[in-house]
C-alpha positions in Angstrom: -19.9 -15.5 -12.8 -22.2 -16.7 -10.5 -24.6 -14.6 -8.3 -23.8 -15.6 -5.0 -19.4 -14.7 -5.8 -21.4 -11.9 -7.2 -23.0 -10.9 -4.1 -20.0 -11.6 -2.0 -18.2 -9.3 -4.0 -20.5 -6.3 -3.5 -20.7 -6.8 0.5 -16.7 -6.6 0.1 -17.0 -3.2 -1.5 -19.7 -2.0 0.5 -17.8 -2.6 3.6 -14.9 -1.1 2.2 -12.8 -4.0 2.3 -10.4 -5.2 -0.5 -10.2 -8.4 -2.6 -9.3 -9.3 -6.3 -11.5 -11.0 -8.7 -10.0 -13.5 -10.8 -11.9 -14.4 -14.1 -10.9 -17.0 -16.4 -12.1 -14.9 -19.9 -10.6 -17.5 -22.2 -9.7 -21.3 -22.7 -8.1 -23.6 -25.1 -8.0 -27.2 -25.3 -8.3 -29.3 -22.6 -9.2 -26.6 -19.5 -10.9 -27.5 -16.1 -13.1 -25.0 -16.2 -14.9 -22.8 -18.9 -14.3 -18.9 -20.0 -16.5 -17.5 -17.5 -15.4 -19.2 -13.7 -14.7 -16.7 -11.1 -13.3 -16.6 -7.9 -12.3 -14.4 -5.0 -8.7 -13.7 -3.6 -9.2 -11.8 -0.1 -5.8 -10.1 1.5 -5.4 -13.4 4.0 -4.7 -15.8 1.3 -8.5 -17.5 1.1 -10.4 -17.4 -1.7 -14.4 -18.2 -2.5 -15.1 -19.8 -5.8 -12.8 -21.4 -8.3 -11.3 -21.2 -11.8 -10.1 -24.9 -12.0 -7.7 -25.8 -8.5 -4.3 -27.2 -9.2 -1.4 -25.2 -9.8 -3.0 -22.7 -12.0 -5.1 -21.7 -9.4 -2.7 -21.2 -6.7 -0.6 -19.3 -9.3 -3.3 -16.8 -9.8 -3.6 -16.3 -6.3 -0.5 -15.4 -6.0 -0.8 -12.9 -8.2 -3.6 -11.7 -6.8 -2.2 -11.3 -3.3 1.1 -9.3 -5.0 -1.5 -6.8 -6.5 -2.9 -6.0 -3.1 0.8 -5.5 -1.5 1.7 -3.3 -4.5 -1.8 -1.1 -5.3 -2.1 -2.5 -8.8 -5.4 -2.8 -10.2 -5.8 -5.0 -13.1 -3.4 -7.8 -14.6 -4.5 -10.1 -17.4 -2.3 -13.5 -16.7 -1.8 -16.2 -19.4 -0.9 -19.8 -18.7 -0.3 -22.8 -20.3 -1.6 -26.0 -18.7 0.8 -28.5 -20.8 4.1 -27.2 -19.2 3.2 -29.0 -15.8 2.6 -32.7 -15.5 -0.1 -34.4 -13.9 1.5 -35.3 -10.7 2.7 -31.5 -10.6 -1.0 -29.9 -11.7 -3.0 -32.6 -9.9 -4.8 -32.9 -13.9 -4.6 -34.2 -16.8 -5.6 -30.9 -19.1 -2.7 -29.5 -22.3 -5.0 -26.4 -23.0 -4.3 -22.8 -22.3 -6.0 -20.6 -19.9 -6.3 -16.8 -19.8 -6.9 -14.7 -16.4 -8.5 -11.2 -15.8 -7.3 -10.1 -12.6 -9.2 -7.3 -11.0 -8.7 -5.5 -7.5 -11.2 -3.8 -5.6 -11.8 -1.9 -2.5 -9.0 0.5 -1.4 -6.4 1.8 -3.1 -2.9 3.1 -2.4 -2.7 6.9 -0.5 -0.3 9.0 0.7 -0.7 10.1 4.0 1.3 13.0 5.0 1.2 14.1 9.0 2.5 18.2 8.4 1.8 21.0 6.0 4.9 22.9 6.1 7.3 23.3 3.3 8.1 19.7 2.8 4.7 18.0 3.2 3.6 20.9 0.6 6.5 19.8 -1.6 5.6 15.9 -1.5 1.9 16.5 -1.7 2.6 18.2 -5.2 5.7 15.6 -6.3 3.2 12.5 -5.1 -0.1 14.0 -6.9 2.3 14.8 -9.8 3.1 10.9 -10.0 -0.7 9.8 -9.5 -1.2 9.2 -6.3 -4.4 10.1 -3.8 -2.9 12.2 -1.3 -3.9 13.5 2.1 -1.9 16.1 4.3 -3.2 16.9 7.5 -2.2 19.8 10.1 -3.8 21.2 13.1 -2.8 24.6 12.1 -5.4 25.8 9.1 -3.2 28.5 7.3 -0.7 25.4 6.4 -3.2 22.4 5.6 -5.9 24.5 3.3 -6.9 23.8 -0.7 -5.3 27.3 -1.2 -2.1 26.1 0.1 -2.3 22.6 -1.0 -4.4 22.3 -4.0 -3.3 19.2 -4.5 -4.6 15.7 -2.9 -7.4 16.7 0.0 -6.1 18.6 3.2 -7.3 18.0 7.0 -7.5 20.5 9.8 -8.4 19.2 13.2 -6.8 18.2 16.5 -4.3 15.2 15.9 -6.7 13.1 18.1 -9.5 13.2 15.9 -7.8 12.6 13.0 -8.0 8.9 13.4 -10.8 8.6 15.3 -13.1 10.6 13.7 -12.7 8.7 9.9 -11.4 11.4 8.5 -8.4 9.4 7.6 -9.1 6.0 7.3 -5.1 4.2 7.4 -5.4 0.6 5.7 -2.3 -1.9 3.9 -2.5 0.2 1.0 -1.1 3.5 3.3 2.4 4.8 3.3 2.5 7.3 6.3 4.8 10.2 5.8 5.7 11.9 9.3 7.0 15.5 9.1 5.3 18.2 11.8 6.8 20.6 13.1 8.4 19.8 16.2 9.8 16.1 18.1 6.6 16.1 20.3 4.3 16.2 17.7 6.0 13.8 15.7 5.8 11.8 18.8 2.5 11.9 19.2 1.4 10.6 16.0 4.0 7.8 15.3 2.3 7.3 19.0 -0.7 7.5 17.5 0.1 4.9 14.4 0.5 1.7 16.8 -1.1 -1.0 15.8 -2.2 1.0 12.6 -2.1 -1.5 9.1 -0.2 0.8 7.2 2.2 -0.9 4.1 5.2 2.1 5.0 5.9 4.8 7.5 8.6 7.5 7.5 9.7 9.8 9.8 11.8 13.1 8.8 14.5 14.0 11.1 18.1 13.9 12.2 19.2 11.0 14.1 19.4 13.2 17.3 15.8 13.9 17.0 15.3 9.8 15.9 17.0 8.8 18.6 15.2 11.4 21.4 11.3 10.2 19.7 12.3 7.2 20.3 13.5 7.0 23.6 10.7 9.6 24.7 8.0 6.3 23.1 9.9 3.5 24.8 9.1 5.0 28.0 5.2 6.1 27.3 5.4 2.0 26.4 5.3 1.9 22.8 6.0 -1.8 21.5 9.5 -1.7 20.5 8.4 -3.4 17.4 6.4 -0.2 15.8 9.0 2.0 16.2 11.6 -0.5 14.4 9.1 -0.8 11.4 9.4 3.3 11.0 12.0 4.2 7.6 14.2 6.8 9.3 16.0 8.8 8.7 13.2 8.7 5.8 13.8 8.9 2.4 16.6 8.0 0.0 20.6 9.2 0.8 20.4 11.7 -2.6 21.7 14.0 -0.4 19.2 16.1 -1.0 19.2 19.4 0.6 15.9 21.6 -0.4 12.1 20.7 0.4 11.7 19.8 -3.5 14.9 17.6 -3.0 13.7 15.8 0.6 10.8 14.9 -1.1 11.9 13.4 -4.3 14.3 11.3 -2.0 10.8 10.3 0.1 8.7 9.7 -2.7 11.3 7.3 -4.4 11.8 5.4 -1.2 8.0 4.8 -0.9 7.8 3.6 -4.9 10.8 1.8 -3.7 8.9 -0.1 -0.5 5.7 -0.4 -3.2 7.6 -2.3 -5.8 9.8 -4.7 -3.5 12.7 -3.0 -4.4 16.2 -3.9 -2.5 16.6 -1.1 -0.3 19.4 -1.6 1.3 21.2 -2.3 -2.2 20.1 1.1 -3.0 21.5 2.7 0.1 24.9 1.1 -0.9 25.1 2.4 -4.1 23.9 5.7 -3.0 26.4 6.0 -0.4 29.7 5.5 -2.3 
């Protein structure tokens, strides 16, 4: 690799910002480039450096920009250069070319906005499938280790959540909103305008949908956050306990993560 996609790579990191590096680690035959080339793939589509052009290339990308969408972290791609012709590759090259993909930079969370009996249920369920998850409440007897041992919990005012780092939302968050009343709720899908999350759900009836909703339009929240929220959140299981809810959330969001046909789902579910 050379230094300078080297160094670009660590300034990435240290900023906290995500990208995938693509090296090609083996070639056979007739190959644009040797074992070794590296480049970048950031989350816009632009890359620094290259492992050959042509179709290749742009395939790898592709790749690279479905592991940021999804959270995955590595993927080793194999291709073979003789199945495209020249006019389709841009080269004339019959080798074969092998790919470690590699993401850095942040990584798929749970976020969940209310420590009461369901957010303690998904916060175990989610850590339980692997996930980093944080559950924040402004009431410290519900959001404590003690109480939630699992993932990391956050007690402050909802307004310094956000602002004061302590939850740092990014493409790579699915946003879980369960408090304990409408106005709160309110407040922080409020609060998530204009926020780059990859999912957010809201737990309710439709009464209480429809009342959050209404209540936001009026403070002027863009009609066009509130349509992105999944609610009523979660799969129709018809689930019934917090255990149950929370299954029904957590496979909704591995749902959204894989690019699964939701709405296909919710006809099946519903016959």
């Amino acid at each position: 690799m050379e230094r300078a996609l080297l160094r670009r790579l660590t300034e990435l990191v240290e900023a906290d910002k995500e990208a995938v590096l693509c090296t090609l680690i083996e070639e056979r035959g007739s190959t644009p480039r040797e074992a070794g080339a590296a480049m970048l793939v950031l989350p816009d589509g632009t890359s620094e450096g290259t492992i050959g052009g042509g179709v290749t290339e742009h395939n790898v990308t592709q790749r690279a920009l479905a592991m940021m969408r999804e959270g995955r972290l590595t993927e080793l791609y194999r291709e073979s250069l003789s199945s495209y012709g020249v006019a389709e590759s841009g080269a004339i090259c019959g080798g074969e070319v092998t790919v470690f993909l590699e993401r850095y930079g942040r990584s798929l969370e749970i976020v969940i906005f209310g420590a009461g009996h369901l957010g303690r249920a998904l916060a175990r369920l989610a850590d339980a499938a692997g996930f980093p998850v944080v559950t924040w409440d402004d009431r410290e007897e519900f959001a404590n280790p003690d109480n939630i041992p699992w993932g990391r919990t956050l007690t402050c005012p909802l307004s310094e959540a956000l602002e004061s780092g302590r939850i740092c939302l990014h493409n790579m968050s699915f946003v879980v909103v369960a408090t304990r009343g409408h106005s709160l709720d309110s407040d922080v899908v409020k609060l998530l305008e204009k926020q780059p999350c990859a999912y957010i759900g809201m737990l309710g009836s439709r009464n209480k949908i429809a009342f959050v909703r209404e209540r936001l339009l009026k403070e002027g929240v863009a009609e066009s956050h509130l349509d992105r929220i999944y609610q009523p959140i979660g799969l129709p299981i018809k689930s019934e306990t917090p255990e149950e809810i929370a299954l029904s959330i957590l496979a909704e969001i591995v749902a959204v993560r894989r690019g699964g046909d939701l709405e296909h789902m919710r006809a099946i579910l519903h016959r």
